[in-house]
C-alpha positions in Angstrom: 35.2 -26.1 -31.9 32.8 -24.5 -34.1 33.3 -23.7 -37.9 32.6 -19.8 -36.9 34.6 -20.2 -33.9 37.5 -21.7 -35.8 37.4 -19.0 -38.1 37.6 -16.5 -35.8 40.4 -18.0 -33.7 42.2 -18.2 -37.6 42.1 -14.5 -38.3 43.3 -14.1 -34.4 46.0 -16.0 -34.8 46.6 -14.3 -38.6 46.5 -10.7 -36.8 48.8 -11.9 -34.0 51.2 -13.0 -36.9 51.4 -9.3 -38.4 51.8 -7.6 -35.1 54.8 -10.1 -34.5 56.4 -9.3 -37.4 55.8 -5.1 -36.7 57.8 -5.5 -33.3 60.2 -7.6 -35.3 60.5 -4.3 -37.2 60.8 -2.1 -34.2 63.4 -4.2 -32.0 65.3 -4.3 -34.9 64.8 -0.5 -35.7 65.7 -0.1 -32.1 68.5 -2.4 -31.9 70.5 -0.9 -34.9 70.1 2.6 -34.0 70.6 2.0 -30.6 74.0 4.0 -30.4 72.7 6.7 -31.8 69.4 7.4 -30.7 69.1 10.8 -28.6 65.4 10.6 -28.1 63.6 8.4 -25.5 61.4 5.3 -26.7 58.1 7.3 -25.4 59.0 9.9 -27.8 59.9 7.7 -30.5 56.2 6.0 -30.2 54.9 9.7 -29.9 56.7 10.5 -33.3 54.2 10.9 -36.0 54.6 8.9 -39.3 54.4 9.6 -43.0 51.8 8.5 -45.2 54.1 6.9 -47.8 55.7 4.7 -44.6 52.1 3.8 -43.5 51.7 2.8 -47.2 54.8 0.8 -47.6 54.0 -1.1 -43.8 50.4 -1.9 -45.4 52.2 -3.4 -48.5 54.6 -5.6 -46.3 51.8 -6.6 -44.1 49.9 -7.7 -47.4 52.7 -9.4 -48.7 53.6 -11.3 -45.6 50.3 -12.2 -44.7 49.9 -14.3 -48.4 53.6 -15.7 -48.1 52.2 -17.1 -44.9 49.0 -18.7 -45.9 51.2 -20.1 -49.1 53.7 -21.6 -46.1 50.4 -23.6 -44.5 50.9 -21.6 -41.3 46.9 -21.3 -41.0 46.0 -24.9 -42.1 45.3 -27.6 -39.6 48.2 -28.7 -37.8 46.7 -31.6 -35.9 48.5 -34.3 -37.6 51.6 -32.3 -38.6 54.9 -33.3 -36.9 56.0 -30.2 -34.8 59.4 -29.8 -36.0 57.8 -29.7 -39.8 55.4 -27.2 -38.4 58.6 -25.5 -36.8 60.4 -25.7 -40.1 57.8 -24.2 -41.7 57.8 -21.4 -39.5 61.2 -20.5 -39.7 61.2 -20.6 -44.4 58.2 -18.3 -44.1 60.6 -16.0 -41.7 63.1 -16.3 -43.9 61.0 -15.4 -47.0 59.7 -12.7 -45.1 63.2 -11.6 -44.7 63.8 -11.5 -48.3 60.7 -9.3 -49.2 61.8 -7.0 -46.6 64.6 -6.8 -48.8 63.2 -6.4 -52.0 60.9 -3.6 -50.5 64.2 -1.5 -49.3 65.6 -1.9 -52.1 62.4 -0.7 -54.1 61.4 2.0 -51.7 64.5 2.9 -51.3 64.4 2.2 -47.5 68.2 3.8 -45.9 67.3 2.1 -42.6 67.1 -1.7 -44.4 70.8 -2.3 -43.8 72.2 -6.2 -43.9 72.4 -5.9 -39.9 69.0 -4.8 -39.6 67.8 -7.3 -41.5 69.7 -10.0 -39.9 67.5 -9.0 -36.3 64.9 -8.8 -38.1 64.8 -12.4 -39.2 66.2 -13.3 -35.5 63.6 -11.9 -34.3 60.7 -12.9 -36.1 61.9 -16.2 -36.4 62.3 -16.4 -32.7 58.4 -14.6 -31.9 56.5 -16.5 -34.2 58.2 -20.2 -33.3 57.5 -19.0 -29.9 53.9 -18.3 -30.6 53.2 -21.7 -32.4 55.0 -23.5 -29.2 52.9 -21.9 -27.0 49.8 -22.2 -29.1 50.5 -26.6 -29.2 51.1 -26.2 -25.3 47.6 -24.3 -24.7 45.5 -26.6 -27.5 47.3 -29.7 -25.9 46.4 -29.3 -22.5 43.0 -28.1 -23.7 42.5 -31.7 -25.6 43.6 -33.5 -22.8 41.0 -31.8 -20.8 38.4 -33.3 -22.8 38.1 -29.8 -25.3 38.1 -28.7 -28.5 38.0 -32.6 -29.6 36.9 -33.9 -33.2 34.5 -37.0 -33.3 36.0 -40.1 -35.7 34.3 -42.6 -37.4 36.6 -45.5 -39.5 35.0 -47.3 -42.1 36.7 -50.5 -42.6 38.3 -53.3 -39.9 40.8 -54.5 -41.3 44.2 -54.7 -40.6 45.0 -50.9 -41.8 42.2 -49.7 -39.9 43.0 -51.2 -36.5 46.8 -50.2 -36.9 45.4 -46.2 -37.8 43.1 -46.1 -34.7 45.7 -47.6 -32.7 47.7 -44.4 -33.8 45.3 -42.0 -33.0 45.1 -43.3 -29.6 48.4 -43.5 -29.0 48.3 -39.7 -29.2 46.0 -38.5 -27.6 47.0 -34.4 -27.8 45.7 -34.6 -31.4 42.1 -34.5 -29.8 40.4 -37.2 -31.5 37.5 -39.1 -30.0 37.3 -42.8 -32.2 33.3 -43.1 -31.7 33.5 -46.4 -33.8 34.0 -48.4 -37.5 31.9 -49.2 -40.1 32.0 -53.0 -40.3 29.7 -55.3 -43.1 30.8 -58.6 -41.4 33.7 -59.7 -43.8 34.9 -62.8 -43.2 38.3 -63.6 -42.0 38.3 -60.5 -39.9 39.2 -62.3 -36.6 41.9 -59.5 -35.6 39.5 -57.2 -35.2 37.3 -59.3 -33.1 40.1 -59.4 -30.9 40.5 -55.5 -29.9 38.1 -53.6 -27.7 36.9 -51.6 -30.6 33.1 -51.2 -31.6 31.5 -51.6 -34.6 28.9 -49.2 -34.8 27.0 -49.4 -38.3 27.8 -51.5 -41.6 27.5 -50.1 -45.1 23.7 -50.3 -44.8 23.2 -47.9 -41.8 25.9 -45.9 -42.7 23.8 -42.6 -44.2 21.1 -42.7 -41.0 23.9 -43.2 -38.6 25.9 -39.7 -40.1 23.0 -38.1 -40.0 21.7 -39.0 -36.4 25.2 -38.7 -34.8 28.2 -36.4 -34.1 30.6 -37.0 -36.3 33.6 -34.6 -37.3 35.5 -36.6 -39.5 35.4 -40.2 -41.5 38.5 -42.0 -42.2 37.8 -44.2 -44.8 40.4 -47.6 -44.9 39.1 -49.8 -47.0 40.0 -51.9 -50.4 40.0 -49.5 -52.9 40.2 -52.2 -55.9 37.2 -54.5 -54.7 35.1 -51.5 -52.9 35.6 -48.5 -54.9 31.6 -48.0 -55.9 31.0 -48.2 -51.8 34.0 -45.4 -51.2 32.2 -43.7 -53.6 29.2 -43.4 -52.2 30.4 -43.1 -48.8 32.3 -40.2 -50.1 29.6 -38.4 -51.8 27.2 -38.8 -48.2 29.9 -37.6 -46.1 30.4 -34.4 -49.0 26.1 -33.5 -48.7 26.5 -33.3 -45.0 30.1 -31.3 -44.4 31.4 -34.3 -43.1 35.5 -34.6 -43.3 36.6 -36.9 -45.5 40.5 -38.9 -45.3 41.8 -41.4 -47.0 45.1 -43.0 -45.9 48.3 -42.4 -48.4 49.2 -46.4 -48.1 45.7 -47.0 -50.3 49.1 -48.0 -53.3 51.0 -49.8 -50.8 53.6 -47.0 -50.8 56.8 -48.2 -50.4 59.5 -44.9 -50.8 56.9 -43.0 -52.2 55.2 -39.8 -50.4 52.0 -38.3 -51.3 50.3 -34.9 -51.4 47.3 -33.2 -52.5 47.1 -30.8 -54.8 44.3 -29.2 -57.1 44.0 -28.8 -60.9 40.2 -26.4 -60.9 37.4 -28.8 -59.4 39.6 -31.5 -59.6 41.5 -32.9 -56.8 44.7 -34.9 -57.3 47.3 -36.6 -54.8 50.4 -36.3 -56.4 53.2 -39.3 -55.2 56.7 -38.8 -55.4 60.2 -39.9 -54.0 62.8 -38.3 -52.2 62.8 -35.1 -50.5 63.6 -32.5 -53.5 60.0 -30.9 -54.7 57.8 -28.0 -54.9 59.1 -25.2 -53.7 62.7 -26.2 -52.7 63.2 -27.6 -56.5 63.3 -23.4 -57.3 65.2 -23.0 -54.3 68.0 -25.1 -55.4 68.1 -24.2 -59.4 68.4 -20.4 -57.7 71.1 -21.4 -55.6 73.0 -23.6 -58.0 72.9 -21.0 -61.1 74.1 -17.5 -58.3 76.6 -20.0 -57.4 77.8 -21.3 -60.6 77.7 -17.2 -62.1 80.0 -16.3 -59.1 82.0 -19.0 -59.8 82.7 -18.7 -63.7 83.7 -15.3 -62.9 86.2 -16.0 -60.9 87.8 -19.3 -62.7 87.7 -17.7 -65.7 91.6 -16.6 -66.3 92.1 -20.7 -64.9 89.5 -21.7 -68.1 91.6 -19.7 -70.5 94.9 -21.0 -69.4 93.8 -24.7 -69.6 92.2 -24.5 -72.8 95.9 -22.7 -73.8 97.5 -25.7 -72.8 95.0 -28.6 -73.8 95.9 -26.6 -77.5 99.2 -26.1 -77.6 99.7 -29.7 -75.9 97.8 -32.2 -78.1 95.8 -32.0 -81.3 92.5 -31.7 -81.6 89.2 -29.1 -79.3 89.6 -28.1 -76.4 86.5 -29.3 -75.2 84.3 -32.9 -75.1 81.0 -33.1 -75.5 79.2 -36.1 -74.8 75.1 -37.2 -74.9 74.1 -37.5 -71.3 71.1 -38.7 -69.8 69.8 -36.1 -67.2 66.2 -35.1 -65.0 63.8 -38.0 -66.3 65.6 -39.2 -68.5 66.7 -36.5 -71.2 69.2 -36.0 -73.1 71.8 -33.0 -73.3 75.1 -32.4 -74.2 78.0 -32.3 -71.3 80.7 -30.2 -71.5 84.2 -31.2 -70.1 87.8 -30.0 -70.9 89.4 -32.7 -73.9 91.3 -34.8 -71.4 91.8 -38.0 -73.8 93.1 -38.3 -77.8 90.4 -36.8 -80.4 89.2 -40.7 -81.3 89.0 -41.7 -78.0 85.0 -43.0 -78.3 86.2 -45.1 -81.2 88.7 -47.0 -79.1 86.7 -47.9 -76.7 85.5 -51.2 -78.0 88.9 -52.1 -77.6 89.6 -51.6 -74.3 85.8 -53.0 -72.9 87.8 -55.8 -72.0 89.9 -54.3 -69.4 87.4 -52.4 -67.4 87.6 -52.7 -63.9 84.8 -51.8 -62.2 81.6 -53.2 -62.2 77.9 -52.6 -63.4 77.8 -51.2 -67.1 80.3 -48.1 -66.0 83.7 -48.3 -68.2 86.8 -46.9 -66.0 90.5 -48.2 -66.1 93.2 -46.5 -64.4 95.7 -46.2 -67.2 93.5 -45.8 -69.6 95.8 -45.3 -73.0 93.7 -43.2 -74.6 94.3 -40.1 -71.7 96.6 -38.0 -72.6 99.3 -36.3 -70.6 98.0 -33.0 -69.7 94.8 -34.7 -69.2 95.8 -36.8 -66.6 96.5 -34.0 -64.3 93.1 -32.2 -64.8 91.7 -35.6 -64.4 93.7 -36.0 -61.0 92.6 -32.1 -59.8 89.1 -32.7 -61.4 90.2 -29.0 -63.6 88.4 -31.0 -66.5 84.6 -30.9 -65.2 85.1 -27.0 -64.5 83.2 -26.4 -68.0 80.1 -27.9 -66.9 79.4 -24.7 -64.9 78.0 -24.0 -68.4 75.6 -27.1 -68.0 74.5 -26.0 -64.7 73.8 -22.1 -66.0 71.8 -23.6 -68.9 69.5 -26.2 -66.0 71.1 -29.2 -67.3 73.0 -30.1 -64.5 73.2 -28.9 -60.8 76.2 -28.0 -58.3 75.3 -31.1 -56.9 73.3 -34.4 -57.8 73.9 -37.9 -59.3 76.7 -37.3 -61.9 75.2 -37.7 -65.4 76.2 -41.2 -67.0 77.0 -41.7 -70.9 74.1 -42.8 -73.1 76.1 -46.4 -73.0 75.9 -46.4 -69.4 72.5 -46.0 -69.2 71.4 -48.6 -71.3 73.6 -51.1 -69.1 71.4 -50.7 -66.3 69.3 -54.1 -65.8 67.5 -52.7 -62.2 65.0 -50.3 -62.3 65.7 -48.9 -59.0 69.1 -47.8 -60.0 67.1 -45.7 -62.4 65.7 -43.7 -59.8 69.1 -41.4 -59.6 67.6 -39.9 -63.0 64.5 -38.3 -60.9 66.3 -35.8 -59.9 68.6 -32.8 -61.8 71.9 -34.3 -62.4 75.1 -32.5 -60.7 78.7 -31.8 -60.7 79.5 -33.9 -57.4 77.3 -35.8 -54.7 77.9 -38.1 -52.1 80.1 -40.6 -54.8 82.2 -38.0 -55.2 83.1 -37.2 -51.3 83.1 -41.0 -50.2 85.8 -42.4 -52.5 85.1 -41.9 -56.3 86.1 -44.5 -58.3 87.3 -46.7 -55.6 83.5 -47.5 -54.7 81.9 -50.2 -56.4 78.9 -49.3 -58.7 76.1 -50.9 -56.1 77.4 -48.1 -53.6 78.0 -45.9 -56.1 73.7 -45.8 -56.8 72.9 -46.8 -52.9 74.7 -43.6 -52.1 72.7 -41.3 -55.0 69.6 -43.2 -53.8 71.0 -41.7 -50.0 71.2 -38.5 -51.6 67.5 -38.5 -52.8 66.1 -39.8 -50.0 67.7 -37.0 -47.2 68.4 -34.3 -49.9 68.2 -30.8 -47.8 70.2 -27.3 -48.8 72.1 -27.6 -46.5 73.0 -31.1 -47.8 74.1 -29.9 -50.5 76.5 -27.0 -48.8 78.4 -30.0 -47.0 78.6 -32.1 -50.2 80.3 -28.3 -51.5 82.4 -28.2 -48.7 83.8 -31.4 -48.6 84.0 -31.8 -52.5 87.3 -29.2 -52.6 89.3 -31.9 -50.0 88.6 -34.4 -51.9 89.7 -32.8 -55.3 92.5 -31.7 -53.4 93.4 -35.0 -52.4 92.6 -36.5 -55.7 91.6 -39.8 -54.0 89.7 -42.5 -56.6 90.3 -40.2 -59.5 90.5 -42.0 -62.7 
């Protein structure tokens, strides 16, 4: 496909998008007020509309149309995984949703109500998942036919090389055509002697060879540490000419790292990071955790004042601990917790290091003198961690995440892996917290925050909520 034929298919496909998302508006228009509409749907189409509603539709379409592009809904899909694409699909729905929302509530928009707005996002959701299903099912069969199909080259044999073209074969829908490699007769490249691939050029022929054949993209897979003046150049040939340039993300030897590109001006950076919490879901989350934790003050509130009543009138001393924590990348801040021990409790504590009982550089014992009584019940229940709702309000902490360890505990820690739990905002519970507490030893303890890292999701989080009351309830492995 053409560059001018591409783009014309793009803004296509970009004006299909809008007119889903009017009939969205109009089956739920004409869902809602189904009951108690007395005119026929001719004459509703026949009904003439306001200037200021023409407006407002103009300013939605606008809106949505940039919510989408900033989604990647127009960007090119041919190595995206479908269900990422269909993800996709569905947030930038559900955004649209929201600024339908915000433009009711603006405009002042009666007919916005929450069920209108709830087929609204049923309905786009469902017509534009629809229309990228049926777009891979056309494109697909259209590759298969021998259309619409980009011409490869790979510069580089070895073992990285072979493995990605063997890929790319593999799946053939993506509608690549390998039309050979780059190969400058390294020695010790016997694998790739052994495939049916063609070597079609070395470094030396490589510019008349670009500039003689078809050739859509170049995949470049070779050692970036003893061939990075020859990348170079290849790079800047392929840039003169218009000629696609990818590198693979393994170029580090990646091993729970991901990458992605980004851009700072002129300057293009990939950006490597673990886990699954980042860009846009990091705001997601901090909006989540602090509506959550406002709702939530509010209504433990007369439960704060009656505790701190009886942590008061029951033993001497605040009402509240606050401790140095280690939090997001390895800050500090002060956590707040309901006084649940005597007022010199962090003094003691060199005398009891000999009786701790779990391992790893955490210090817990189960009768632990210094608790008093009162505070062994709100350690039981949990009641004591209630007052970091005031951490999570100020971003210190979130609802949920890898709870924040002492200062002490911290500087225990003699594997660097472990460390990765501080890459993400510390919480109130996680995985530890639902799966046994202190009755897991500290190795679990960090494989499960690695666990949490590594498949974090919102709706992650909203199980790890739902099964954290149980478990209070229960009070199992509280100490």
């Amino acid at each position: 496909m053409t560059n001018l034929k591409r783009q014309i298919a793009l803004k296509v496909f970009q004006i299909s998008d809008l007119l889903l998302m009017i009939f969205a508006l109009l089956a739920a228009s004409y869902a809602v007020n189904f009951q108690n509409l007395t005119i026929s749907f001719e004459q509703l189409l026949s009904m003439r509309v306001k200037l200021s509603n023409f407006a407002i539709l103009l300013v939605l379409l606008f809106a949505w149309r940039i919510l989408f592009g900033l989604f990647g809904l127009y960007t090119s899909k041919r190595f995206s995984q479908r269900r990422k694409e269909l993800v996709d699909v569905v947030k930038a729905a559900t955004f649209g949703t929201l600024i339908l929302f915000l433009a009711a509530g603006l405009f002042r928009i009666s007919l916005v109500t929450p069920l209108f707005l709830g087929f609204f996002w049923c309905v786009s959701s469902i017509m534009l998942v629809l229309s990228r299903l049926i777009l891979r099912f056309i494109v697909k069969k259209a590759r298969l036919r021998g259309h619409n199909m980009r011409h490869m080259l790979i510069v580089g044999t070895n073992s990285r090389a072979i493995r990605f073209a063997r890929k790319v074969e593999a799946s053939p829908d993506l509608g690549y055509r390998i039309v050979g490699f780059v190969e400058n007769g390294w020695t010790g490249n016997a694998e790739f002697h052994q495939t049916n691939y063609r070597a079609v050029v070395d470094f030396k022929g490589f510019p008349e060879y670009i500039r003689k054949n078809v050739v859509d993209e170049v995949v470049v897979c070779l050692p970036m540490k003893s061939l990075y003046q020859k990348c170079a150049d290849i790079v800047a040939l392929c840039q003169e000419q218009g000629i696609m340039i990818r590198f693979l993300s393994d170029l580090f030897d990646l091993q729970s790292g991901r990458s992605t590109a980004d851009h700072l001006g002129d300057d293009a950076l990939v950006s490597i990071h673990t886990g699954a919490m980042y860009g846009w879901q990091v705001f997601a989350k901090r909006a989540i955790d602090f509506t959550l934790s406002l709702i939530l003050l509010v209504c433990i509130l007369p439960l704060l004042l009656f505790v701190s009543v009886l942590i008061k009138l029951t033993s001497p001393g605040p009402v509240f601990f606050a401790q140095e924590r280690v939090c997001l990348n390895k800050r500090r801040f002060q956590l707040y917790k309901f006084r649940t021990m005597v007022p010199d409790a962090e003094k003691k504590l060199a005398e009891l290091e000999q009786f701790n009982e779990v391992s790893g550089p955490v210090f817990k014992i189960k009768n632990d003198p210094r608790i008093t009584w009162i505070g062994k019940y709100l350690r039981k229940l949990s009641i004591d961690e209630f007052p970091q709702i005031i951490n999570v309000l100020k971003g210190d902490m979130s609802l949920v995440g890898p709870r924040p360890l002492p200062v002490r505990d911290y500087e225990g820690f003699d594997q660097d892996w472990q460390r990765r739990r501080f890459s993400v905002r510390p919480g109130i519970t996680c995985l530890w917290q639902v799966g046994g507490r202190s009755n897991i030893s500290f190795d679990q303890w960090m494989e499960l925050d690695m666990e949490y890292i590594d498949k974090w999701s919102i709706w992650l989080d909203f199980k790890i909520l739902a099964q954290t009351v149980p478990a209070v309830l229960k009070g199992s492995g509280a100490a």
